[in-house]
N, CA, C and O atoms as a DFTB+ gen file, in Angstrom:
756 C
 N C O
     1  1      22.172     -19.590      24.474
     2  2      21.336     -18.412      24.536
     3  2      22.031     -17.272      23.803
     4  3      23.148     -17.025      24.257
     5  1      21.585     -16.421      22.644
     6  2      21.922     -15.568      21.931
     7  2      21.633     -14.067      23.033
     8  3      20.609     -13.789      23.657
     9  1      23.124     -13.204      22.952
    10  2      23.380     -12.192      23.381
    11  2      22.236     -11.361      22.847
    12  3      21.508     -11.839      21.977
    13  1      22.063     -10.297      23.260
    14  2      21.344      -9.358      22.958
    15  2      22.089      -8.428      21.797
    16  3      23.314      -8.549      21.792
    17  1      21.810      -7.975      21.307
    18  2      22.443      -7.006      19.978
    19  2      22.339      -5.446      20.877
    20  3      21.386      -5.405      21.654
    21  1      23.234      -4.184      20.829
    22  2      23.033      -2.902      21.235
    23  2      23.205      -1.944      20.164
    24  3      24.379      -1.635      19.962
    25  1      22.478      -1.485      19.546
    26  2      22.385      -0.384      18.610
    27  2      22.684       1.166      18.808
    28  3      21.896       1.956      19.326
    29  1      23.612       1.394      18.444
    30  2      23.745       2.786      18.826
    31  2      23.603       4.292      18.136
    32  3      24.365       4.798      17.312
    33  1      22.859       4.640      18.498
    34  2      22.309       5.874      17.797
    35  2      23.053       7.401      17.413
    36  3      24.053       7.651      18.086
    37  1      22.781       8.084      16.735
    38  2      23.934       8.729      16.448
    39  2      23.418      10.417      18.069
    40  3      23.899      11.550      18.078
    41  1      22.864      10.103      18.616
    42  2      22.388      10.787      19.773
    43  2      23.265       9.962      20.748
    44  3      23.603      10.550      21.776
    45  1      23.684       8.684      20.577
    46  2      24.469       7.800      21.657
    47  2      23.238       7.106      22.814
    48  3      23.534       6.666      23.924
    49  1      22.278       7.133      22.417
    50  2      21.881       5.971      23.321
    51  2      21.734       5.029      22.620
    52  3      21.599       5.018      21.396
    53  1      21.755       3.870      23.598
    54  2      21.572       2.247      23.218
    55  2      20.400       1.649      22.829
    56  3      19.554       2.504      22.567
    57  1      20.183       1.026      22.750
    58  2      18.641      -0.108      22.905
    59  2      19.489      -1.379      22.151
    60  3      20.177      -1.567      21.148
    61  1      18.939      -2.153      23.383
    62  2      19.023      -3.922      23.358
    63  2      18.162      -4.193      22.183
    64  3      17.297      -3.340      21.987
    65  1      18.199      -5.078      21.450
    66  2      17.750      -5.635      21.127
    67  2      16.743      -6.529      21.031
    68  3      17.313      -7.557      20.665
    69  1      15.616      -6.757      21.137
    70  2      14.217      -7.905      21.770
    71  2      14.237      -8.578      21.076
    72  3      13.684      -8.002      20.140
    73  1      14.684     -10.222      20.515
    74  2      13.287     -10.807      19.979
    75  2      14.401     -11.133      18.481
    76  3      15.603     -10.868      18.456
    77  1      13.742     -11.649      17.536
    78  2      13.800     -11.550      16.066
    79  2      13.716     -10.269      15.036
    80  3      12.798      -9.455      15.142
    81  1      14.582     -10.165      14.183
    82  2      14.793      -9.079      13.650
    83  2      13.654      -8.962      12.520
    84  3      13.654      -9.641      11.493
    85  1      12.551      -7.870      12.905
    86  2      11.423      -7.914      12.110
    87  2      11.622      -7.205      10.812
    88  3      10.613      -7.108      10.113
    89  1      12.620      -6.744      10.404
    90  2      13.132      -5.984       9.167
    91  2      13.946      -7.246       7.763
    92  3      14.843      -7.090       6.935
    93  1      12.944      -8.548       8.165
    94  2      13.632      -9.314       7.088
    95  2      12.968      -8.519       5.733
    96  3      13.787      -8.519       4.814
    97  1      12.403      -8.221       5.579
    98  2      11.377      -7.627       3.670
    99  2      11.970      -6.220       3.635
   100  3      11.157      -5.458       3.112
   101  1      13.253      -5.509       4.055
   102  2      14.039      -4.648       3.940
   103  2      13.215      -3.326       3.760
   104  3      12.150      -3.598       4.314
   105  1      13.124      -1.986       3.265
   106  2      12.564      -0.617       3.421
   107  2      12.691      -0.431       1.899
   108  3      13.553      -0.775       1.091
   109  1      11.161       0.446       1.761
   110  2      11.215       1.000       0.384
   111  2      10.822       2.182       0.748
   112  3      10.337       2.565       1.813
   113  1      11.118       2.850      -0.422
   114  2      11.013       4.136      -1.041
   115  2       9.365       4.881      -1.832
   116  3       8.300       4.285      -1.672
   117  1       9.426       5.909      -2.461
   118  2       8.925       6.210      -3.819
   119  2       8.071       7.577      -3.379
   120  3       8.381       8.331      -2.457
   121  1       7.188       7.678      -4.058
   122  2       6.126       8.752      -4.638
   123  2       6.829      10.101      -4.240
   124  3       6.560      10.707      -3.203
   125  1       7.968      10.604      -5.378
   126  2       8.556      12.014      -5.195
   127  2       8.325      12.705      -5.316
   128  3       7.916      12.728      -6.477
   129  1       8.166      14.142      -4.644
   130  2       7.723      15.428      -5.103
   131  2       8.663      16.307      -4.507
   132  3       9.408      16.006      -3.575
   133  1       8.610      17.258      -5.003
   134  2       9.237      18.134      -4.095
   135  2       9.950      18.703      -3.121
   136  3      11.044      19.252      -2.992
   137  1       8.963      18.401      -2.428
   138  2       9.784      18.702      -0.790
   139  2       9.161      17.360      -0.188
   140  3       8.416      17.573       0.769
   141  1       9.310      16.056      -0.544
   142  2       8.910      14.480       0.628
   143  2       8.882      13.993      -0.446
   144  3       8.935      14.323      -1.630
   145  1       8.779      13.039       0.233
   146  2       8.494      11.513      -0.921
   147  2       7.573      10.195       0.458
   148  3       7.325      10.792       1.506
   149  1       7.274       9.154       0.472
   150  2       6.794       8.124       1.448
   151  2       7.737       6.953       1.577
   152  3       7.888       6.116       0.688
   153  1       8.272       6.946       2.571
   154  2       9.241       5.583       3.167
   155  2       8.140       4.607       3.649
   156  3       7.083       4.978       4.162
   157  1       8.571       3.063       3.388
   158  2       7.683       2.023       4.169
   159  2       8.529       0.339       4.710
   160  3       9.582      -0.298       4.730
   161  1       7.925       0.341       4.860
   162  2       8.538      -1.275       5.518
   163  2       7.350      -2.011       6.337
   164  3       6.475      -1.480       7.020
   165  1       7.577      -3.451       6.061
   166  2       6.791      -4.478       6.785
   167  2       7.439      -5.043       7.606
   168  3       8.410      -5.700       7.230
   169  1       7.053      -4.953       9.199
   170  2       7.566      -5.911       9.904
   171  2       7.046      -7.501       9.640
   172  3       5.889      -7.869       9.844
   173  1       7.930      -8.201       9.240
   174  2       8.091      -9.549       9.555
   175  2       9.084     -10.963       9.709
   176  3       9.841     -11.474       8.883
   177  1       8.796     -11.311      10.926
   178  2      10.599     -12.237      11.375
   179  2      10.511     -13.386      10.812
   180  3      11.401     -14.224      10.957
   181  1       9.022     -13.690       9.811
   182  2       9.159     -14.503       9.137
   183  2       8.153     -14.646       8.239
   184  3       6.961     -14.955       8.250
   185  1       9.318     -14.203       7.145
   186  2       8.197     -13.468       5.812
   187  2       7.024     -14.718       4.942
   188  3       6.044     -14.533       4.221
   189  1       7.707     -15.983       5.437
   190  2       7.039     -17.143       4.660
   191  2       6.272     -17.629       5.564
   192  3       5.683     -18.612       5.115
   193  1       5.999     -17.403       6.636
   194  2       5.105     -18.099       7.373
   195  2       4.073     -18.221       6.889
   196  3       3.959     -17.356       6.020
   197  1       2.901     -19.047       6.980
   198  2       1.458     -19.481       6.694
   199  2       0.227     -18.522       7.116
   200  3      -0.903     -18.484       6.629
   201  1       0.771     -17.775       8.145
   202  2      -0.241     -17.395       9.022
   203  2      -0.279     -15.891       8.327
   204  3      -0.987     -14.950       8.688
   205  1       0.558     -15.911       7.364
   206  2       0.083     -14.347       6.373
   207  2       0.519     -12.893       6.863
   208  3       0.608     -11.905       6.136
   209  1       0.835     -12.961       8.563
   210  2       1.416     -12.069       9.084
   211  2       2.298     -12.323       9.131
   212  3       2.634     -12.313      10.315
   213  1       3.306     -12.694       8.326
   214  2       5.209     -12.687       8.465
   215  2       5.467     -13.164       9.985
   216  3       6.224     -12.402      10.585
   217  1       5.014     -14.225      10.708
   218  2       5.149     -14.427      11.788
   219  2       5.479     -13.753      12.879
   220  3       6.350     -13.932      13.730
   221  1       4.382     -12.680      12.681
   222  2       4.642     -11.813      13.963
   223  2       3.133     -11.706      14.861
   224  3       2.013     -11.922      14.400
   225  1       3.491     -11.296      16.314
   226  2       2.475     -11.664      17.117
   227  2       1.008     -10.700      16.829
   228  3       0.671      -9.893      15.963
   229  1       0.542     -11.122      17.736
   230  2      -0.893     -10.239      17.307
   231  2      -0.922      -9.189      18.141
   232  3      -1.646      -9.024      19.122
   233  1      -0.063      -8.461      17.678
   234  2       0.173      -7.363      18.965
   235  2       0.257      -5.650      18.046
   236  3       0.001      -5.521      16.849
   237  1       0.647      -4.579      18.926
   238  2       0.736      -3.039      18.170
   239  2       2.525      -3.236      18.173
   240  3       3.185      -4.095      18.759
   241  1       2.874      -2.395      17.520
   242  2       4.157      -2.537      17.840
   243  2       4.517      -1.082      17.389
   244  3       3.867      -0.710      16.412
   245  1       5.449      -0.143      17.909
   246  2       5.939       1.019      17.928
   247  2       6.937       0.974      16.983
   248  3       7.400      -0.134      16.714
   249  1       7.401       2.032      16.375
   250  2       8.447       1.631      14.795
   251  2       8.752       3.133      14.720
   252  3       8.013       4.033      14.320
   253  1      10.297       3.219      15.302
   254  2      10.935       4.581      14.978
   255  2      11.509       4.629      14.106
   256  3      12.201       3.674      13.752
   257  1      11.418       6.111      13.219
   258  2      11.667       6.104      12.028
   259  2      12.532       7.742      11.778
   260  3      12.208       8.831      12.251
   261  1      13.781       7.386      10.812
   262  2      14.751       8.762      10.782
   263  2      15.465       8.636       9.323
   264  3      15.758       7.699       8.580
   265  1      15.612      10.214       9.285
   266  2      15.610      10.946       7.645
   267  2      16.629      11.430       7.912
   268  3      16.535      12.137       8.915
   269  1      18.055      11.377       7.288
   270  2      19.214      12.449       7.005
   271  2      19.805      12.436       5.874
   272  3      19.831      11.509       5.065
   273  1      20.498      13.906       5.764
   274  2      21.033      13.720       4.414
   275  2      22.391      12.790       4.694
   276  3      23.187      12.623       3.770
   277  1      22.593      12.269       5.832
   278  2      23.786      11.285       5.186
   279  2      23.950       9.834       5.715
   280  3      23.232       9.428       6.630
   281  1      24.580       9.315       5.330
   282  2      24.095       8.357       5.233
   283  2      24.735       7.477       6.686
   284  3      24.205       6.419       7.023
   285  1      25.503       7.857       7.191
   286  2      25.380       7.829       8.711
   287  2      25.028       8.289       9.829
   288  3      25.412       7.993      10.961
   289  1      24.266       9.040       9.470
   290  2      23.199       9.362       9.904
   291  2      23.956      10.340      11.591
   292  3      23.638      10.304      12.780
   293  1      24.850      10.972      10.934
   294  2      25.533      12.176      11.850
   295  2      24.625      13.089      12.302
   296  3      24.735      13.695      13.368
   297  1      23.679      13.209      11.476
   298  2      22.560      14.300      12.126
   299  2      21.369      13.697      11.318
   300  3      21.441      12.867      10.412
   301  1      20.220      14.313      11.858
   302  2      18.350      13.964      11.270
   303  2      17.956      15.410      11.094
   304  3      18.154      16.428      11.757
   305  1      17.438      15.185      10.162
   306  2      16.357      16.305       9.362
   307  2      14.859      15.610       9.446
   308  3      13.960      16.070       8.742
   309  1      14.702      14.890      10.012
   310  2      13.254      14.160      10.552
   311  2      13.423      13.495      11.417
   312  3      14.616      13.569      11.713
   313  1      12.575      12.411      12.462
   314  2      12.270      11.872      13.232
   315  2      10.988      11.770      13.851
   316  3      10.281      12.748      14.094
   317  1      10.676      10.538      14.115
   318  2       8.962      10.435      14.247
   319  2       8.954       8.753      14.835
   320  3       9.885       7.949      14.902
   321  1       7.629       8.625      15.182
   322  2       7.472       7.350      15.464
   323  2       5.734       7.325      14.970
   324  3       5.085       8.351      14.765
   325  1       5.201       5.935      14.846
   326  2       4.687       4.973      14.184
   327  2       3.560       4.014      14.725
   328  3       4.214       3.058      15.143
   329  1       2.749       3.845      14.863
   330  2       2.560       2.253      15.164
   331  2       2.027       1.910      13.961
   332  3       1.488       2.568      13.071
   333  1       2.396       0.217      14.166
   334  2       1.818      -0.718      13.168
   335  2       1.233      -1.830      14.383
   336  3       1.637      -1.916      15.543
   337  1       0.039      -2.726      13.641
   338  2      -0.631      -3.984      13.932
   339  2      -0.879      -4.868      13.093
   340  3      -0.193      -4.868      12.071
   341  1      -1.758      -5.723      13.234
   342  2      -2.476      -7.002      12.756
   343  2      -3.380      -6.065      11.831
   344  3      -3.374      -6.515      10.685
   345  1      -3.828      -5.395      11.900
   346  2      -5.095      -4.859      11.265
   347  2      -4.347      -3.592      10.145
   348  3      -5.236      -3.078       9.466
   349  1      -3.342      -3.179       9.924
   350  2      -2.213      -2.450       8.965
   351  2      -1.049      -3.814       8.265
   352  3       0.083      -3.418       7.989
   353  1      -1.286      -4.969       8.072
   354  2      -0.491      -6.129       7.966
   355  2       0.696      -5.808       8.295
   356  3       1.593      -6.034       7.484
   357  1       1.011      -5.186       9.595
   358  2       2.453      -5.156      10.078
   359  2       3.030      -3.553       9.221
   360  3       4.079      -3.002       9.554
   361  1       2.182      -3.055       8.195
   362  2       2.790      -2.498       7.585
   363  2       3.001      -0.664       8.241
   364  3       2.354       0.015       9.037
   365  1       4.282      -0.406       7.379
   366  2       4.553       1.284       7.963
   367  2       4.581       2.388       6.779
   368  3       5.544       2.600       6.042
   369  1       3.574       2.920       6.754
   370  2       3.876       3.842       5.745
   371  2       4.115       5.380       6.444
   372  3       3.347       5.750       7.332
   373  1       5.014       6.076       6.073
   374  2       5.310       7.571       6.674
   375  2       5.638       8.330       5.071
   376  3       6.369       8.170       4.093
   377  1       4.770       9.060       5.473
   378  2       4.328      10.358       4.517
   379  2       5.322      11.259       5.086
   380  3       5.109      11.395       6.291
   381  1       6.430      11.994       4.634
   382  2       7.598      12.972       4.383
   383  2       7.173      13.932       3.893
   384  3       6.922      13.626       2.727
   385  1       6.728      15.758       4.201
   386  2       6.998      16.627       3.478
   387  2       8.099      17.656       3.924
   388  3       9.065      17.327       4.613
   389  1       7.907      18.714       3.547
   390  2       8.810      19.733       4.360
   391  2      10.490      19.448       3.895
   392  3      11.367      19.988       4.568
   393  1      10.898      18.496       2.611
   394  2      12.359      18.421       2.794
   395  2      12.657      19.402       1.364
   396  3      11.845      20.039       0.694
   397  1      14.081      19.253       1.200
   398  2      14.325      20.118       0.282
   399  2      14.220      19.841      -1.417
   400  3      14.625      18.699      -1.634
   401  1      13.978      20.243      -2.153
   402  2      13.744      19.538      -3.376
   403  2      14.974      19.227      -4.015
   404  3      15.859      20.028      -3.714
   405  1      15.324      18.323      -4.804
   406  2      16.478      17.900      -5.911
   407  2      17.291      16.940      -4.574
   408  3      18.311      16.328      -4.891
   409  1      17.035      16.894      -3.826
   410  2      18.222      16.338      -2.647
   411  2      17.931      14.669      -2.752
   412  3      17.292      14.091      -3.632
   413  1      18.451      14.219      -1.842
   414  2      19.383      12.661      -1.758
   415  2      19.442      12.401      -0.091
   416  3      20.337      12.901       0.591
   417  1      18.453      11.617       0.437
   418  2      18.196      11.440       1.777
   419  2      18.172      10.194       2.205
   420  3      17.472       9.397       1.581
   421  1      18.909       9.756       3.337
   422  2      18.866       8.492       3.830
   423  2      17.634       7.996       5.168
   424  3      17.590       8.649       6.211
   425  1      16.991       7.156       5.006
   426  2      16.067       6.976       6.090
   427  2      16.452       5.241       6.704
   428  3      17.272       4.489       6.175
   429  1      15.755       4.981       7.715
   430  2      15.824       3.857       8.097
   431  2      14.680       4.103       9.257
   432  3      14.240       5.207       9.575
   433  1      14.227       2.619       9.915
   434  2      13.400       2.106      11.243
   435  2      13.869       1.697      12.399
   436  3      15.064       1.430      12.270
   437  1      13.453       1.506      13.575
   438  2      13.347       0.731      14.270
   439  2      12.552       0.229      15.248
   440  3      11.729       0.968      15.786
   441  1      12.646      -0.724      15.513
   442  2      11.374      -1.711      16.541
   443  2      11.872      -2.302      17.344
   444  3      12.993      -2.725      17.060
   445  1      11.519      -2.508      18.218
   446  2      12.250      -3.472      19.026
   447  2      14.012      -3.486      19.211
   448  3      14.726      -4.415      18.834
   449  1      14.217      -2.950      19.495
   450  2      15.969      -2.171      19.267
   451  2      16.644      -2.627      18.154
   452  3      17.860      -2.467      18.048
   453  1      15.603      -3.490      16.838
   454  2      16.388      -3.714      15.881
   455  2      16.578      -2.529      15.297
   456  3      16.200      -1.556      15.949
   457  1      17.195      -2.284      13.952
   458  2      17.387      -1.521      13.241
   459  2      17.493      -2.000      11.607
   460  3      18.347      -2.781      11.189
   461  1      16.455      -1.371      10.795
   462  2      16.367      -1.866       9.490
   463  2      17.805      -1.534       8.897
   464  3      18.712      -0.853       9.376
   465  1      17.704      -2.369       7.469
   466  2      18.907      -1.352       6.850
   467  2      18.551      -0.034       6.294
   468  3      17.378       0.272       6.077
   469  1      19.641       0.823       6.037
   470  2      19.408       2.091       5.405
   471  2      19.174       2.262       3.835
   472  3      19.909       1.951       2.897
   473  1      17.812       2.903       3.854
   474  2      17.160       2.876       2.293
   475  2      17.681       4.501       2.088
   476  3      18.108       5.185       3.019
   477  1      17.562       4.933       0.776
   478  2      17.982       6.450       0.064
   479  2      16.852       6.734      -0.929
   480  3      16.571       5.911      -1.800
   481  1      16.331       7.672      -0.824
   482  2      15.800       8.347      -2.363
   483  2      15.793       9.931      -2.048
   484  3      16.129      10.536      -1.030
   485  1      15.332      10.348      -3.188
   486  2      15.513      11.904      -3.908
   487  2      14.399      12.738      -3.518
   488  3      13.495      12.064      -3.026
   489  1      14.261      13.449      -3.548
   490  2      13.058      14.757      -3.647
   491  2      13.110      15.315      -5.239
   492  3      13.987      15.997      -5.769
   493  1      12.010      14.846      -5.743
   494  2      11.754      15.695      -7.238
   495  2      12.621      16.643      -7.106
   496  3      13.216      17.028      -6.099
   497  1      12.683      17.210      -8.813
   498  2      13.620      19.239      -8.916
   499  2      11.923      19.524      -8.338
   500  3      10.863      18.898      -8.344
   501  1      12.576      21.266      -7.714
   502  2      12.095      22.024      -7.470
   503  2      10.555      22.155      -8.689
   504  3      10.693      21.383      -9.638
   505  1       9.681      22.704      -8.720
   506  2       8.573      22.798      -9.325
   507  2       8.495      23.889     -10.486
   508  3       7.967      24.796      -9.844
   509  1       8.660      24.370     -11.689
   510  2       9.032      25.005     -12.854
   511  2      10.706      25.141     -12.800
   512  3      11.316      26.061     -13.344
   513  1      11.337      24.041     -12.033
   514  2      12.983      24.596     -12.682
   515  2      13.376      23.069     -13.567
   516  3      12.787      21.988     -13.582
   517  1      14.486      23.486     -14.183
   518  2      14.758      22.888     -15.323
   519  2      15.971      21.941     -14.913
   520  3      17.066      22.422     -15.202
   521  1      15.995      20.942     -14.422
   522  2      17.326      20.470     -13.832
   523  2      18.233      20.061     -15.409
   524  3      17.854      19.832     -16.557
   525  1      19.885      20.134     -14.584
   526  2      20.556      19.898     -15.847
   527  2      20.622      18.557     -16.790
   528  3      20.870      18.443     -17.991
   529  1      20.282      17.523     -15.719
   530  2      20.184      15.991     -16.187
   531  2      18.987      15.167     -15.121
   532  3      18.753      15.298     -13.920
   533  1      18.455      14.384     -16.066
   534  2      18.004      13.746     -14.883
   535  2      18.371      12.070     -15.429
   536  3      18.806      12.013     -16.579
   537  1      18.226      10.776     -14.706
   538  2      18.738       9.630     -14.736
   539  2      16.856       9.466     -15.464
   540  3      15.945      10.278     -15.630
   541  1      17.058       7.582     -15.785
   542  2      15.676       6.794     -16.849
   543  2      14.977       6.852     -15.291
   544  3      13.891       7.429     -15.334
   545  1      15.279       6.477     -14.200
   546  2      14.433       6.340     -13.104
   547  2      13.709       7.679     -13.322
   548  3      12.581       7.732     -13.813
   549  1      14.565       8.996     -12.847
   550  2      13.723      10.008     -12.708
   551  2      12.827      10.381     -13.481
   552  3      11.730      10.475     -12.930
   553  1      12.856      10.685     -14.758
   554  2      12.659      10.962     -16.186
   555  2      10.863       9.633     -15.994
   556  3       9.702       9.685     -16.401
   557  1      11.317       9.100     -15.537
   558  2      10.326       7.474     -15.581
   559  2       8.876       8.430     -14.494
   560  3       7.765       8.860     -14.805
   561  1       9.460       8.417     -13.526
   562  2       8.688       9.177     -12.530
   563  2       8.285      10.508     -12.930
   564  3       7.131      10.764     -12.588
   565  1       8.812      11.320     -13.473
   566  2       8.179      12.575     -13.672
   567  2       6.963      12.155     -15.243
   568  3       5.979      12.844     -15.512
   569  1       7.266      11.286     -15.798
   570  2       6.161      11.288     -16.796
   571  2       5.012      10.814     -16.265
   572  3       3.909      11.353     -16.362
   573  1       5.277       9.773     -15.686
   574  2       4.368       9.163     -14.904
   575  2       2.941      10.094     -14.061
   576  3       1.712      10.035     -14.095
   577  1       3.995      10.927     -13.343
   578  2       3.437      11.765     -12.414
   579  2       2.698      13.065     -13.407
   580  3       2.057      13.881     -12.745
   581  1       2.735      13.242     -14.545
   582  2       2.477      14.168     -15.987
   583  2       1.192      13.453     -16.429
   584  3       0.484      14.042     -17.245
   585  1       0.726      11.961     -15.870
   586  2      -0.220      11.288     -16.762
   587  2       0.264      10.758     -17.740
   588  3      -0.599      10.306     -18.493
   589  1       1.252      10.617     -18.058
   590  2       1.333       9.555     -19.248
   591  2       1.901       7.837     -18.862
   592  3       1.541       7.359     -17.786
   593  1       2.678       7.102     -19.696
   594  2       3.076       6.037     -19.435
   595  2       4.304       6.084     -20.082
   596  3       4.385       6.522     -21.229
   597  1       5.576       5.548     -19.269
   598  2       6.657       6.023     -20.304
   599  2       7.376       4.279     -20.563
   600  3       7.533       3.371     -19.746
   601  1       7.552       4.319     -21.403
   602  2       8.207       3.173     -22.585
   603  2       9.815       2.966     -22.570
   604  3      10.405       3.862     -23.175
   605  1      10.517       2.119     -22.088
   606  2      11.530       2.550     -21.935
   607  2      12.241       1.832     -23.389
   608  3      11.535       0.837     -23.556
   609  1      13.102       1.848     -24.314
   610  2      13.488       1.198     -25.357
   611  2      14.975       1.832     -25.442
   612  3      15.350       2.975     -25.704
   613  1      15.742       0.530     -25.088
   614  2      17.468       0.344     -25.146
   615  2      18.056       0.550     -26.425
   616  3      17.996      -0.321     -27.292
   617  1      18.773       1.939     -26.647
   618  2      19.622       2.262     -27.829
   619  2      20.810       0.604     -28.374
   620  3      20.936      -0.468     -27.781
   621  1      21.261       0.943     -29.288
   622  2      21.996       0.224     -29.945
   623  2      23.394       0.071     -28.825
   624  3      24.022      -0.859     -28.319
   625  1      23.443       1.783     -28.794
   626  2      24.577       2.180     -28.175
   627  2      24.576       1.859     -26.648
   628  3      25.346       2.502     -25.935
   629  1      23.735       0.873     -26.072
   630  2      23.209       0.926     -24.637
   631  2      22.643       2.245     -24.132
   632  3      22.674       2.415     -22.913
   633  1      22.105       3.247     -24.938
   634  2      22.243       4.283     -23.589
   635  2      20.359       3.766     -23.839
   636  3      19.883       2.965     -24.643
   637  1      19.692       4.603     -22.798
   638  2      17.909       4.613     -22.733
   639  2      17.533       5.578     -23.279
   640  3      18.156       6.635     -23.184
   641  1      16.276       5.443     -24.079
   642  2      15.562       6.552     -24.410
   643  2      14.265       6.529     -23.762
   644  3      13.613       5.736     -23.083
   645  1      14.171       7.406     -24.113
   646  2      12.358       6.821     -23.110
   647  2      11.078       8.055     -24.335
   648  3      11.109       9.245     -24.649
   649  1      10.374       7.175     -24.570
   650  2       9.240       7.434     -25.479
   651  2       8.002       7.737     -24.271
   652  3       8.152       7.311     -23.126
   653  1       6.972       8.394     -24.615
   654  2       6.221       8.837     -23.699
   655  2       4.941       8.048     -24.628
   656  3       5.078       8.067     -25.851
   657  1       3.844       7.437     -24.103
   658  2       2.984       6.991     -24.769
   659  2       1.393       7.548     -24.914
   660  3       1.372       8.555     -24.206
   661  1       0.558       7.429     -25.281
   662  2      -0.567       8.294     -24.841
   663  2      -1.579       7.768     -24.372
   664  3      -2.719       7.849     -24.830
   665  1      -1.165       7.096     -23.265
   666  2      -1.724       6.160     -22.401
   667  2      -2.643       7.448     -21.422
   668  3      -2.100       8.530     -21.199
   669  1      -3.647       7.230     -21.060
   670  2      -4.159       7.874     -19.489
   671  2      -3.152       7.146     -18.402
   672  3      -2.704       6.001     -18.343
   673  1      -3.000       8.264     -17.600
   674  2      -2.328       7.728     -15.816
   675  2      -4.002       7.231     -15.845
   676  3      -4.892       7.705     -16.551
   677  1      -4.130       5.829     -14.570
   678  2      -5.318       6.367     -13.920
   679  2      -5.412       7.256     -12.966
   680  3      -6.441       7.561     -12.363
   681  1      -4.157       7.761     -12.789
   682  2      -4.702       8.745     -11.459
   683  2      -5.322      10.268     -12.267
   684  3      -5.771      11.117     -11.498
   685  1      -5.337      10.555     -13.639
   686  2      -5.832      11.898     -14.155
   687  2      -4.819      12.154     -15.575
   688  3      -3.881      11.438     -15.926
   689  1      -5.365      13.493     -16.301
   690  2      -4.234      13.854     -16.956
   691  2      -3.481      14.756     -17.088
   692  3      -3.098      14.838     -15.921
   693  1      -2.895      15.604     -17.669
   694  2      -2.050      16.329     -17.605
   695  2      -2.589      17.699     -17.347
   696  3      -1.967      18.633     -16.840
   697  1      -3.842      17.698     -17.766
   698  2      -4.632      19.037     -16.923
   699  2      -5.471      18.880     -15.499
   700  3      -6.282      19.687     -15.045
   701  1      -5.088      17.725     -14.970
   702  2      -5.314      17.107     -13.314
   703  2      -6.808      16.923     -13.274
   704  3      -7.390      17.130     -12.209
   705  1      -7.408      16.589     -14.233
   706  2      -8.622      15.741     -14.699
   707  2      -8.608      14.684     -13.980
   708  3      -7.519      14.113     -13.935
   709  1      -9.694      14.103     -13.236
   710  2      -9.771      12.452     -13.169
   711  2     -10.106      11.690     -14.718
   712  3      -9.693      12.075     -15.812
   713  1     -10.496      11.159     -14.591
   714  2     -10.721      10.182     -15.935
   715  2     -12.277       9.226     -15.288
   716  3     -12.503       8.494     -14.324
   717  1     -13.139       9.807     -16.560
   718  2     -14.832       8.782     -16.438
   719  2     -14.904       8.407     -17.126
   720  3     -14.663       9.065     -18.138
   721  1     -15.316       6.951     -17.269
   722  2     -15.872       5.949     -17.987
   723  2     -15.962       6.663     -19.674
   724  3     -15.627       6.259     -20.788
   725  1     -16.318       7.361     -19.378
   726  2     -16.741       8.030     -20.850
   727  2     -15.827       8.768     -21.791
   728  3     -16.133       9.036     -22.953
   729  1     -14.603       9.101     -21.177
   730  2     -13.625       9.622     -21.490
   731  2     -12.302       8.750     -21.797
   732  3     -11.439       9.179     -22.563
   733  1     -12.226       7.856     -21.335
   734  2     -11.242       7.036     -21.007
   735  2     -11.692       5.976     -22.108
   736  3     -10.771       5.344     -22.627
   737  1     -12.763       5.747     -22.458
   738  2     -13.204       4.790     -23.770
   739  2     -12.912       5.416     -24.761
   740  3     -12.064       5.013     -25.557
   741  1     -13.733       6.808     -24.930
   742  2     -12.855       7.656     -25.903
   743  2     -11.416       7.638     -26.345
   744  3     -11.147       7.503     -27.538
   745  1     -10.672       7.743     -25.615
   746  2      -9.043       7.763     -25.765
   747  2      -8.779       6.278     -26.218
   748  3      -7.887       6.088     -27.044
   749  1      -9.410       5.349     -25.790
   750  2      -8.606       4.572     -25.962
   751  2      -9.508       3.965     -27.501
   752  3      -9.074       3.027     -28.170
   753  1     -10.630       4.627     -27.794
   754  2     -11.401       4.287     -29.380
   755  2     -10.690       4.393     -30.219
   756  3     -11.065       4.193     -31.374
């Protein structure tokens, strides 16, 4: 019979452990702005199962979820809880605003006294400031988020350049237009 696991929180309480660790498909990241970005994760204790729900029961399940800037999480700048079901495919999405822009934040879950591993991402720069550098990820995301499509093509020298293309986003364009049938044939005539 397998011990129970005790997780300890940086508040110092415990929680046992229940069950199978539903954090096998690990935590993602993305959509940056400003002040949030959206953390997610799928519970499932068994991601190949047949039955399409990562072998988990047909049940709600509660999923606490925490934001700090470090990465041991010595203190939270968020905290919240969650449910997921059968009818969300297990899945957790948490919408983040309110954090600081240009920053570097660690989040993670938990369910069942497991504890996911710890995922990190950024908050966009601030909104008209000019940051001094940004990395091909960021640079990737802010065009993106501009309406265009960005191209990434590897210098000689290894470094990245990134070409911007004149693709439509579908989400609109750079004057926050949607895009109709009629417009979008155009561009691309």
């Amino acid at each position: 019979m397998a011990a129970a696991a005790l997780i300890s929180t940086p508040a110092g309480t415990a929680h046992a452990a229940a069950g199978p660790n539903p954090f096998t498909l690990g935590v993602a990241s993305g959509d940056p702005w400003p002040d949030g970005f959206v953390i997610w994760t799928r519970l499932a204790t068994m991601p190949l199962n047949r039955d399409g729900f990562g072998g988990m029961p047909d049940a709600s399940f509660t999923v606490e979820w925490q934001v700090s800037r470090h990465a041991d999480f010595r203190s939270t700048v968020r905290t919240g809880t969650t449910t997921t079901s059968r009818a969300q495919g297990y899945a957790v999405h948490v919408t983040l605003t309110g954090l600081r822009a240009g920053t570097e934040f660690f989040y993670r879950f938990r369910c069942n006294g497991h504890l996911s591993r710890t995922g990190g991402a950024v908050t966009a720069p601030a909104l008209g400031s000019m940051p001094g550098h940004l990395t091909a990820t960021e640079a990737e995301r802010l065009i993106r988020a501009a309406g265009f499509a960005p191209v990434r093509l590897g210098g000689i020298d290894e470094s990245i350049r990134m070409e911007v293309t004149g693709e439509l986003h579908p989400f609109g364009g750079l004057d926050g237009t949607l895009p109709t049938t009629a417009n979008v044939e155009q561009l691309r005539g």
